[in-house]
C-alpha positions, 0 to 999 in steps of 0.5 A: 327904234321908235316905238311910237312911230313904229306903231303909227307906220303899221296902223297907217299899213293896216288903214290902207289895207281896209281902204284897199279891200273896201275899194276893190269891193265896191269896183267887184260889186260894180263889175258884177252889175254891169255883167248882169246888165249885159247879159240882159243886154245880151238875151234880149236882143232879137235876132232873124233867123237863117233862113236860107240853109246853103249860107255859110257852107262856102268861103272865098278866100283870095290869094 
């Protein structure tokens, strides 16, 4: 067994490890600004109010 080439295939493996765990932070960390985002989204949309009481009590349903 090689030792060079065996140690340059583990520092390859531990590289893409550290660019695989940095990768998925930054898309955490973007996930979680865009969940912040609608969530604002969310809270500030104004909705009417349901005036009317009887609205909603029935449903038809076709068969």
């Amino acid at each position: 067994m090689d030792i060079q080439r065996l140690s340059m295939d583990m520092a390859q493996t531990r590289l893409q490890d550290q660019v695989g765990t940095k990768v998925m932070s930054i898309a955490l960390g973007q996930a979680k600004e865009q969940s912040a985002a609608l969530l604002k989204l969310m809270d500030s949309a104004n909705l009417p109010a349901v005036t009317d009481p009887a609205l909603g009590n029935q449903v038809n349903l076709l068969v």
